[in-house]
C-alpha positions as a printed Julia matrix, in Angstrom:
504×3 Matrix{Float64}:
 91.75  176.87  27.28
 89.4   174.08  28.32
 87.56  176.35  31.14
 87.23  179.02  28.05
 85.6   176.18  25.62
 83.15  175.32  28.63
 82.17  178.98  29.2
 81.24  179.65  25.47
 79.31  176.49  25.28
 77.37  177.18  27.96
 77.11  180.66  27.22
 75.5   179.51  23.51
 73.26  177.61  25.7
 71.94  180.31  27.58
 71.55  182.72  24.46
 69.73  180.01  22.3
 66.94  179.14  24.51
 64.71  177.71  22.16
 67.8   175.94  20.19
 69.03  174.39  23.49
 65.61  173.22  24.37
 64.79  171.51  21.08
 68.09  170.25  21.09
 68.54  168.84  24.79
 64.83  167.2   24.28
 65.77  165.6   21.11
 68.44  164.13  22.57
 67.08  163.15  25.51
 64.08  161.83  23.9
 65.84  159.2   21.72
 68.23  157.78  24.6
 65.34  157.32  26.73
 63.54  155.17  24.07
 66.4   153.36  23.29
 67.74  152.41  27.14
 63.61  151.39  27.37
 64.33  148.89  24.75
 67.82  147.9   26.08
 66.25  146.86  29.31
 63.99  145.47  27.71
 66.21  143.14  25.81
 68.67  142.68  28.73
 65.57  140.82  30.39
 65.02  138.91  27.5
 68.07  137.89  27.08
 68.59  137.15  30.83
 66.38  134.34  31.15
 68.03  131.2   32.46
 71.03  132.75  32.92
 70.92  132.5   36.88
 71.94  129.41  37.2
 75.79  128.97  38.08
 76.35  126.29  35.64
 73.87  128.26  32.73
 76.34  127.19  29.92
 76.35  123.92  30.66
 73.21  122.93  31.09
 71.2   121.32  27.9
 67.61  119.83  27.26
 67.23  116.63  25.58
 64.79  117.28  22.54
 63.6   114.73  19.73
 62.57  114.74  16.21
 59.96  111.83  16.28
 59.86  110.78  12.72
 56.15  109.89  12.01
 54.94  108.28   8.39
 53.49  111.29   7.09
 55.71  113.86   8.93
 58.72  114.55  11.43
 57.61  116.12  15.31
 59.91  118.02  17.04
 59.0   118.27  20.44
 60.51  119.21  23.92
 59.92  116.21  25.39
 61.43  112.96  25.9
 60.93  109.25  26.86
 62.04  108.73  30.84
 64.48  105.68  30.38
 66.55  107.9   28.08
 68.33  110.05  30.95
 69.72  107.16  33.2
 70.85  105.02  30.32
 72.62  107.97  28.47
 74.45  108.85  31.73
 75.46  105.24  32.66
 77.09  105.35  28.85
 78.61  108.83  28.14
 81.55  109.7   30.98
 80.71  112.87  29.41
 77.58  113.66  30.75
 78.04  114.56  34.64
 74.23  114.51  35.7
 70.49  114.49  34.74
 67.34  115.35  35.52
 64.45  114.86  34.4
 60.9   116.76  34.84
 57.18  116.45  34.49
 54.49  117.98  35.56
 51.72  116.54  37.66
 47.88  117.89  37.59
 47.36  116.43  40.9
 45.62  118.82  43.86
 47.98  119.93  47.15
 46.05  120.27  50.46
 47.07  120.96  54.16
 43.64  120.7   56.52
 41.42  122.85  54.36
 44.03  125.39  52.09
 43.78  123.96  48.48
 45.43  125.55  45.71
 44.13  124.43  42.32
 46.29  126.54  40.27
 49.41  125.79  42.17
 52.44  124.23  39.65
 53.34  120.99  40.22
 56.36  118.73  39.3
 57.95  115.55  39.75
 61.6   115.93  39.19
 64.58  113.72  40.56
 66.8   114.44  43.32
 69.31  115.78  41.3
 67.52  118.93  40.2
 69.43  121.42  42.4
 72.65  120.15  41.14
 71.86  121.24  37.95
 69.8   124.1   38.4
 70.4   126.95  40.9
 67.35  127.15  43.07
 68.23  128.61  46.45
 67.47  126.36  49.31
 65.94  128.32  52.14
 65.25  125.79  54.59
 66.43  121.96  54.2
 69.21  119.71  52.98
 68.87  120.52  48.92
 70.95  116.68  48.36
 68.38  115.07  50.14
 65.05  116.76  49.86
 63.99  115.06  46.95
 65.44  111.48  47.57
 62.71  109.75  49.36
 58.88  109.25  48.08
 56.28  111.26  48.91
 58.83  114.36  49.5
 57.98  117.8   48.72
 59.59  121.02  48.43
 57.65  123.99  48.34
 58.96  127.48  47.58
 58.53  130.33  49.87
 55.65  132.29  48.72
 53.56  129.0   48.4
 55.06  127.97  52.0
 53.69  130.95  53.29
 49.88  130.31  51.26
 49.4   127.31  52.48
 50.71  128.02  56.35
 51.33  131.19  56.82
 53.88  132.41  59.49
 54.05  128.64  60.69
 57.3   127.0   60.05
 56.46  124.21  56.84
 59.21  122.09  56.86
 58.66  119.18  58.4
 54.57  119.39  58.16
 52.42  116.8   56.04
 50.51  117.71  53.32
 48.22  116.0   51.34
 48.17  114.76  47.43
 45.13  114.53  46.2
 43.58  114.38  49.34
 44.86  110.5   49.84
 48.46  110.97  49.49
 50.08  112.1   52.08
 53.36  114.04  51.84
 56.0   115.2   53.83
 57.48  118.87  53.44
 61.49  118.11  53.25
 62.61  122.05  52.01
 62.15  125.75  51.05
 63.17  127.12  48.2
 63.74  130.9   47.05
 60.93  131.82  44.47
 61.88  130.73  40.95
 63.23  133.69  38.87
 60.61  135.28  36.83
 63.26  134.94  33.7
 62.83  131.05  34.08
 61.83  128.92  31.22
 61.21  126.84  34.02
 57.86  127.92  36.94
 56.61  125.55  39.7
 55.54  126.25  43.12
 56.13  123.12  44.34
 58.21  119.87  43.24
 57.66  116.35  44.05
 60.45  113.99  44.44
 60.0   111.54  41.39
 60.33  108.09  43.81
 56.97  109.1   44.56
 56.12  108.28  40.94
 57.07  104.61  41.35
 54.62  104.31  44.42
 52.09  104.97  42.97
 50.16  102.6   40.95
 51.72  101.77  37.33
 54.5   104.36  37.2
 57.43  101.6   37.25
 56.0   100.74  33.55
 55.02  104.09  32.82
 58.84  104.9   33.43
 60.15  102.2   31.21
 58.05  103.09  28.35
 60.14  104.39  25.28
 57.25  106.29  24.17
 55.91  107.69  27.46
 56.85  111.2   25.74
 56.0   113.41  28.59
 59.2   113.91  30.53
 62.12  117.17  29.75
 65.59  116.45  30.38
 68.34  118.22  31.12
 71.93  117.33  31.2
 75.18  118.49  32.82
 78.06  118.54  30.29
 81.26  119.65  31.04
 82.69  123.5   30.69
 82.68  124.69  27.05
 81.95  120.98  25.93
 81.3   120.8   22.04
 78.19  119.65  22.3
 77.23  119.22  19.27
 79.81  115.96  18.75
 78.04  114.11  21.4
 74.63  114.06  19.49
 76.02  111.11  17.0
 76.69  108.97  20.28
 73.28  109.79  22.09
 71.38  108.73  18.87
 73.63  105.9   18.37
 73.01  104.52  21.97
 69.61  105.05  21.7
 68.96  103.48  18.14
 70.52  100.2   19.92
 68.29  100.26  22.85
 65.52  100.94  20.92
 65.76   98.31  18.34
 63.15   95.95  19.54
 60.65   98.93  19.89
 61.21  100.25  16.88
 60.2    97.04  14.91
 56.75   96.74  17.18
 56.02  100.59  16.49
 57.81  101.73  13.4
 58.79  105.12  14.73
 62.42  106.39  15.18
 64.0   109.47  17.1
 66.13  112.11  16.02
 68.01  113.46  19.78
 69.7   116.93  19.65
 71.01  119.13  22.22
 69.59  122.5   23.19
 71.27  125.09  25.09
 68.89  125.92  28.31
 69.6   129.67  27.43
 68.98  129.61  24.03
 65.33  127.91  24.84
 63.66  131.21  25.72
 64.65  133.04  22.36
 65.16  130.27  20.0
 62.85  127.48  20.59
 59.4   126.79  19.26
 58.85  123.23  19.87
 56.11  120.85  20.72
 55.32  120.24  24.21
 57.18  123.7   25.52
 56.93  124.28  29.25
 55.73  127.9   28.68
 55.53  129.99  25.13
 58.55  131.47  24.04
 59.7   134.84  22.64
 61.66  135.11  19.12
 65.06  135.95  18.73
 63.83  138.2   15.61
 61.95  140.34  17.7
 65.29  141.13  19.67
 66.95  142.05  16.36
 64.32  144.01  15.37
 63.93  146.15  18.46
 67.54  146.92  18.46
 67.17  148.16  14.89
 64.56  150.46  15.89
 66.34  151.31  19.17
 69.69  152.62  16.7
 66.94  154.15  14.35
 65.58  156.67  16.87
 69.36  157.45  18.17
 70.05  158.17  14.38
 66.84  160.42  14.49
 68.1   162.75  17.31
 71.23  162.91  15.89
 70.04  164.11  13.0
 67.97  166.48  13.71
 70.83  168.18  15.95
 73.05  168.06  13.14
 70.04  170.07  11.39
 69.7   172.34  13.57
 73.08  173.14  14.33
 73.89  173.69  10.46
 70.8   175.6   10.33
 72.6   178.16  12.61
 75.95  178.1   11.0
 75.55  181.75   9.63
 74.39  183.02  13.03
 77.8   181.64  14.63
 79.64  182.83  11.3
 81.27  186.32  13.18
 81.87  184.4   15.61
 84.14  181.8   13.98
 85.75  184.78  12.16
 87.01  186.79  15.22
 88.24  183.52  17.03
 90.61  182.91  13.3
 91.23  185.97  12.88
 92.81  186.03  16.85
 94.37  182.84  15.95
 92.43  179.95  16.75
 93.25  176.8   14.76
 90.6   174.67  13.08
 91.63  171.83  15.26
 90.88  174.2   18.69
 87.41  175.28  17.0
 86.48  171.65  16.42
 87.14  170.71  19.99
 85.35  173.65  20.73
 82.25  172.7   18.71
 82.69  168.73  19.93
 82.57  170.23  23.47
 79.1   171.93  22.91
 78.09  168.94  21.47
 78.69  166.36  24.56
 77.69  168.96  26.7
 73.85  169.0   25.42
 74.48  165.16  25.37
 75.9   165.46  28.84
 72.48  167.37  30.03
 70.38  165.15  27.93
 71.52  162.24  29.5
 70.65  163.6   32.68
 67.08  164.27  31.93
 67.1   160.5   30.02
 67.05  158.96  33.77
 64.62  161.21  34.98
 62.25  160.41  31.93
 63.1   156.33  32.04
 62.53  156.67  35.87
 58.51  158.23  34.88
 57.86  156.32  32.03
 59.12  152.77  33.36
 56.69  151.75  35.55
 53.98  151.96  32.19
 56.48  150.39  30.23
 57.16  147.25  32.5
 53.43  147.2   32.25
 53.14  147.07  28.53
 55.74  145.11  27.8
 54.31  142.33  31.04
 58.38  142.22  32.28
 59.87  143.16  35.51
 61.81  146.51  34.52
 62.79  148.29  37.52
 65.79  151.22  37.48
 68.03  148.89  39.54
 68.28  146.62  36.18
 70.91  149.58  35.03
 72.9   149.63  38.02
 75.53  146.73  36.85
 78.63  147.83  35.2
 77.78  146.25  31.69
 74.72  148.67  31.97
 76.59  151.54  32.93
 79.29  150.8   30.32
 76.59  150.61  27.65
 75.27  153.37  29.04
 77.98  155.9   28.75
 79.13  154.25  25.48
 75.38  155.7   24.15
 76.12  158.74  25.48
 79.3   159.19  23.68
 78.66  157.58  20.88
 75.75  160.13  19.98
 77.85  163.03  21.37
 80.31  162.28  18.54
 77.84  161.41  15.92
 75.6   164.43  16.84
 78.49  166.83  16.65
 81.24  165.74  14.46
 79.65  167.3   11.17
 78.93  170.74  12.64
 82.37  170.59  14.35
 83.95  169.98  10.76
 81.69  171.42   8.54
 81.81  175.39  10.97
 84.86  175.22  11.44
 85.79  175.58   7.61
 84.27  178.59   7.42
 87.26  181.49   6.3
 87.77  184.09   8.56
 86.73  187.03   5.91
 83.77  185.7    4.38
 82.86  184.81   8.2
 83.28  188.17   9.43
 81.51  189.45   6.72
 78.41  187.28   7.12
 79.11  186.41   3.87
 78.41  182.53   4.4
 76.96  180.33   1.46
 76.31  176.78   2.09
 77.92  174.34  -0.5
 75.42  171.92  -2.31
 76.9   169.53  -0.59
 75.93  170.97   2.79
 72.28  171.1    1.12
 72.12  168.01  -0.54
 73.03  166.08   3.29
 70.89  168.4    5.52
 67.73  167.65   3.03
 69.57  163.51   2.78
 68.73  163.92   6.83
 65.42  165.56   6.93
 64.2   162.99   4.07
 65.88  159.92   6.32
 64.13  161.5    9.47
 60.48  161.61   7.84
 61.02  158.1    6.36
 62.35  156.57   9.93
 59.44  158.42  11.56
 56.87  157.45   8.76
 58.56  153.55   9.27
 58.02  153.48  13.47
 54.55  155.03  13.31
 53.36  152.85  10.47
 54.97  149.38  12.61
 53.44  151.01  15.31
 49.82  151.57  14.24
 50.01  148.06  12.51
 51.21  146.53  15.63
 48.33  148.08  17.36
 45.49  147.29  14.81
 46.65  143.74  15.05
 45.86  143.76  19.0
 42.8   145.19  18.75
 41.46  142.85  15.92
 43.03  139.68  18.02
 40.87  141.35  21.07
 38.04  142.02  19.24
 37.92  138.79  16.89
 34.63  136.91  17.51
 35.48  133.56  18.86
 32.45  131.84  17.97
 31.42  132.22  21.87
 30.13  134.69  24.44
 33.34  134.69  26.6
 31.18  136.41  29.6
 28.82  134.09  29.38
 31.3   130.59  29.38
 32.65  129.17  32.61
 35.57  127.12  31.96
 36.13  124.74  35.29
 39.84  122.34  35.2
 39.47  119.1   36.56
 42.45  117.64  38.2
 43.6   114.09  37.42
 41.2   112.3   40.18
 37.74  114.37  39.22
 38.84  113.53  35.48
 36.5   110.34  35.22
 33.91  111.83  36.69
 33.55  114.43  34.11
 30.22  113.16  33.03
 28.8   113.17  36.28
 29.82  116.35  36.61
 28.31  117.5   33.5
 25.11  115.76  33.98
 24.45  117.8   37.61
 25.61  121.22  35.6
 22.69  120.01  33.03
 20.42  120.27  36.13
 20.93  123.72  37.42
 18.63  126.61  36.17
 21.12  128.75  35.38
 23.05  126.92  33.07
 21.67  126.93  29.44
 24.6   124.02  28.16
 27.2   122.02  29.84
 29.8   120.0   27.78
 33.66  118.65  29.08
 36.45  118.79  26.45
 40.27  118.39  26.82
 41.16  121.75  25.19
 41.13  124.71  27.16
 40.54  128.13  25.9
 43.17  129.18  28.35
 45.88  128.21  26.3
């Protein structure tokens, strides 16, 4: 019985042509935008979510209540981390991280762009940064340490082995190269290419006070917690504890903190705070994308219910002569589901192929790493197939119900009227395809008008005619000497030094 289903089916697929083809690109069509957007969502949602211990890691943020208004920020005061995890059993380790503007050199290789950051030794047992080379409890224990990770490694020397070689802070400092790490995952609220151990801080001139300072806000810090610890009931204790130690500088200054908790994978989609590492994304974007992504699969479905319907008196003998030879409704609408998962079958097919063309442009748009292998996990594949079926059923259970209804004379006959109830939903889906269609190229064509305005906005400056040149920490006070020789050369009409960049 099941052979004879699969033999009309694809029978009906080689007599309709046309039909099949509209049909089978339709369908194919709408899965391929919406797996696009999955991946695309999967990586969003992805980010931080390497590390071994991702649910238990949070950052330390603070509401720093000012006179005329409240700050939230990213960023914390240093002595916070080792007195909160001398007092809370609860907390199993911290960290704490800041970045340095400070030059690396070894003999003549200079990076000026390269990421720098203190952090303290207990980085990589919180977060999981592979350790190539080196002794990850140790490599950031003793001052002027460095670990490097393995594409800068191989910048700065090349095919020689780095660990173990000096390098040079600054061009005074000199520094000692104590591991290699694996590159930092791309979907990593967190990028450096190299990360000091933060003893070095303290020998260096006026760090020790730096460190103690209650308002040196310029450090993030993360802490361990415990396995699905309620984090929200240690907040009261944190502020507590710090309130106390705080008392004396709260008098002197008059400002107060608010501490909360932040999941470190919840940063990437649902933080927009002062002082962020890198700019975020928006949850709302993620909700909105997968509205359009079940929009489109609605589309396709729609239009194959259309078209099917549409052909409902061309298929009416047919239905007649399988009654009339004794076919039950129930065999004709497993018949009718079976053509239905077979275009979806074929569609699906033709989906990789078109995801595997279009991808590479996509990952481009979009600026993410999207490759094919990102589909390869089982939660993929099970969301996968579950699209698959799910428009299968949706694309074919009203044709399978509504054709096979038809009665057997009036079938044979031709004699097939469609109800106004057939009418009034094939119209109800034409109308919702136009509108959905009139909806994603209107969002579209505003989305793109806004990129073209932001890129052709005059800024007020000729931006191929402005040099912008960052000074590191040690040219900083020479700035004006630096803008006084600028003044000096022919080619240069004005020269003027600033602390905003129009990089950022």
């Amino acid at each position: 019985m099941f052979k004879n289903y699969i033999k009309v089916a694809i029978r009906n697929l080689k007599n309709s042509k046309l039909y099949s083809f509209i049909n089978i690109t339709g369908l194919s069509v709408g899965i391929a935008c919406c797996m696009l957007i999955f991946l695309y969502i999967k990586y969003e949602m992805s980010y931080d979510r390497y590390n071994k211990n991702a649910g238990q890691i949070y950052r330390l943020t603070e509401i720093l209540h000012l006179p005329k208004e409240d700050n939230a920020r990213a960023v914390t005061a240093p002595p916070m981390a080792p007195l909160l995890q001398a007092s809370l059993p609860e907390i199993r380790k911290t960290v704490r991280i800041n970045f340095s503007q400070r030059v690396l050199s070894y003999k003549e290789s200079k990076l000026y762009d390269a990421k720098v950051i203190y952090a303290d030794s207990t980085l990589f047992d919180i977060f999981t940064f592979p350790m190539l080379k080196g002794n990850p409890q140790t490599a950031l224990v003793n001052p002027y340490s460095i670990v490097l990770t393995e594409s800068t490694a191989k910048k700065y020397f090349g095919s020689l082995p780095a660990l173990g070689r000096n390098m040079k802070l600054s061009d005074t400092i000199n520094l000692t190269v104590t591991g290699i790490l694996k590159d930092i995952p791309l979907n990593s609220h967190i990028n450096f290419d190299a990360v000091l151990s933060r003893t070095t801080l303290f020998e260096l001139s006026n760090h020790q006070s730096e460190a103690e300072n209650w308002y040196n806000n310029n450090y993030y810090t993360y802490l361990l917690l415990p396995e699905n610890y309620p984090y929200r009931e240690l907040e009261p204790k944190i502020n507590t504890i710090i309130d106390k130690a705080m008392q004396v500088s709260k008098k002197e200054s008059g400002l107060s903190y608010n501490l909360k908790l932040q999941p470190v994978t919840d940063i990437h989609l649902r933080s927009n705070l002062h002082s962020e590492i890198n700019p975020n994304s928006d949850i709302s974007y993620i909700y909105i994308f997968t509205v359009a992504a079940i929009l489109i699969l609605l589309v396709a479905c729609s239009n194959f219910i259309n078209l099917s319907t549409a052909r409902s008196v061309n298929r009416s003998k047919e239905i007649g002569m399988r009654k009339v030879v004794g076919a039950a409704r129930s065999q004709l609408i497993i018949q009718f589901f079976g053509e239905s998962f077979l275009f979806t079958l074929i569609a699906a097919v033709l989906t990789i192929v078109l995801v595997a063309l279009v991808l590479p442009s996509f990952s481009s748009f979009t600026g993410r790493p999207l490759f094919m292998s990102n589909l390869a996990d089982p939660l993929s594949i099970f969301i996968y197939l579950g699209i698959v079926i799910s428009v299968g059923f949706l694309a074919g259970i009203y044709p399978a119900l509504q054709l096979s209804s038809f009665g057997p004379i009036k079938a044979l006959k031709g004699n097939i009227r469609h109800e106004w109830q057939d009418i009034f939903l094939r119209k109800g889906l034409v109308i919702f395809q136009f509108t959905i269609a009139i909806i994603l190229i209107a969002g579209t064509s505003l989305v793109f008008q806004q990129l073209r305005f932001i890129q052709n906005q005059k800024l007020g400056l000729n931006k191929d005619q402005v040099l912008e040149v960052e000074l590191k920490n040690r040219d900083i006070p020479r700035s004006e000497t630096l803008v006084k020789e600028l003044q000096n050369v022919p080619a240069v009409i004005h020269a003027s030094s600033t602390d905003f960049s129009f990089k950022k």
